[in-house]
C-alpha positions in Angstrom: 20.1 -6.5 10.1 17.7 -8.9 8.5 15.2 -9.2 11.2 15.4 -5.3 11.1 14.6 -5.1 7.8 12.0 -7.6 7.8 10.2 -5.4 10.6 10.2 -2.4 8.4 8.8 -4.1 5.5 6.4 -5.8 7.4 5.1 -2.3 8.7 5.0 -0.4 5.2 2.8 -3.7 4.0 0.6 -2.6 6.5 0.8 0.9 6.4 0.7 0.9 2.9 -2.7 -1.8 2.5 -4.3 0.3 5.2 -3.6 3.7 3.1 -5.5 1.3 0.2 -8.1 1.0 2.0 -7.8 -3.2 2.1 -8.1 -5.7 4.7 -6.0 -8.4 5.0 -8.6 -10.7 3.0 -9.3 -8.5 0.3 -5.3 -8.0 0.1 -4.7 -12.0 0.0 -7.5 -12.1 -2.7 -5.7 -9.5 -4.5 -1.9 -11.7 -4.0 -3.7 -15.1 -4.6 -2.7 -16.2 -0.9 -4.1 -17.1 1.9 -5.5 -14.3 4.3 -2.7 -16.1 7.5 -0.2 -15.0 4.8 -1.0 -11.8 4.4 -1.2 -11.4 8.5 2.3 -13.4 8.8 3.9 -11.3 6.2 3.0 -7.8 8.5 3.7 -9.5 11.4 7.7 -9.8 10.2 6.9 -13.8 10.9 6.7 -14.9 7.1 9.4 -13.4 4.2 8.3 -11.8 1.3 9.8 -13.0 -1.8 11.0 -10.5 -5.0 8.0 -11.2 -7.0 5.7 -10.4 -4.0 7.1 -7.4 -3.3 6.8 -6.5 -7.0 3.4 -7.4 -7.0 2.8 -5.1 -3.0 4.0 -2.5 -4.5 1.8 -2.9 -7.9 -1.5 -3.6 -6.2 -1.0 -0.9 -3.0 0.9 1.9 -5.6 3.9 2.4 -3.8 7.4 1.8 -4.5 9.5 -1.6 -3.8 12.3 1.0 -2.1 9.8 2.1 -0.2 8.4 -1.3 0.6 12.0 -2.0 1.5 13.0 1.0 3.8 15.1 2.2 0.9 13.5 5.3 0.2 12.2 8.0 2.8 8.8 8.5 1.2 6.2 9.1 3.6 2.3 7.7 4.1 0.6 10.0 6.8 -1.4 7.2 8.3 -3.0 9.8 11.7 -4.5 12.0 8.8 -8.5 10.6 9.0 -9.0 12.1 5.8 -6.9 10.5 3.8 -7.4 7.5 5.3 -11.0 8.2 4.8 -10.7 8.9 0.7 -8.5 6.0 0.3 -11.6 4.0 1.9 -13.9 5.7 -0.4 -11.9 5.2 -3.1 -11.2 1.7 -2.9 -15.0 1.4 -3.5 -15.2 2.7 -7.0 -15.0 1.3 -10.0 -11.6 0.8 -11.7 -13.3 2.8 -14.7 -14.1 5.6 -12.3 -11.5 5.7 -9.9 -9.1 5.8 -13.6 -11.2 9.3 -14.1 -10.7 9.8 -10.1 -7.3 10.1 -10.8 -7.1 11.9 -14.1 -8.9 14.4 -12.2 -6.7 14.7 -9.5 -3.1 14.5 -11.3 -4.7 17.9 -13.0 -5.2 19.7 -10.1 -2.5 22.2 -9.5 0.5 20.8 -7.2 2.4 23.2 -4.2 5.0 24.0 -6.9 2.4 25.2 -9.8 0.6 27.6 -7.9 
């Protein structure tokens, strides 16, 4: 059970950075660690402590249940566009992506139009 649950977290780190648009080294920049951590943490061959998981799902938006396997949330990681704007995205400016996504939460959802 543990190992199984290592492997799933060790894959949402991943999926999750890679939805971010991060590499490894900009992640372990980000976490303070060294970029073998980061590579050993997604590899299911290091454990990830409560606060880094805390501080995951802080820096790549995501939830610690779904870090965790805990929650069924989804990251389409075969859509190129998406991955593509979260590339593009990752490049702005915390002042412009903040409008970026002001923007974007008012944009009509499936259920509002």
């Amino acid at each position: 059970m543990e190992n199984e649950t290592r492997a799933i977290i060790a894959s949402r780190i991943k999926e999750a950075r890679l939805m971010a648009g991060l590499s490894q080294a900009e992640l372990a920049i980000l976490l303070k660690v060294p970029r073998p951590s980061i590579s050993e943490l997604e590899s299911g061959n290091r454990k990830v402590s409560a606060e880094e998981l805390v501080q995951l799902s802080d820096l790549l938006d995501v939830s610690v249940n779904w870090l965790t396997g805990r929650a069924a949330e989804k990251l389409d990681l075969g859509n190129s566009q998406l991955r593509g704007a979260a590339r593009e995205l990752s490049k702005l400016k915390p002042k412009d992506l903040e409008i970026v996504l002001k923007i974007l939460a008012a944009l009509p959802g499936e259920d509002d139009t």
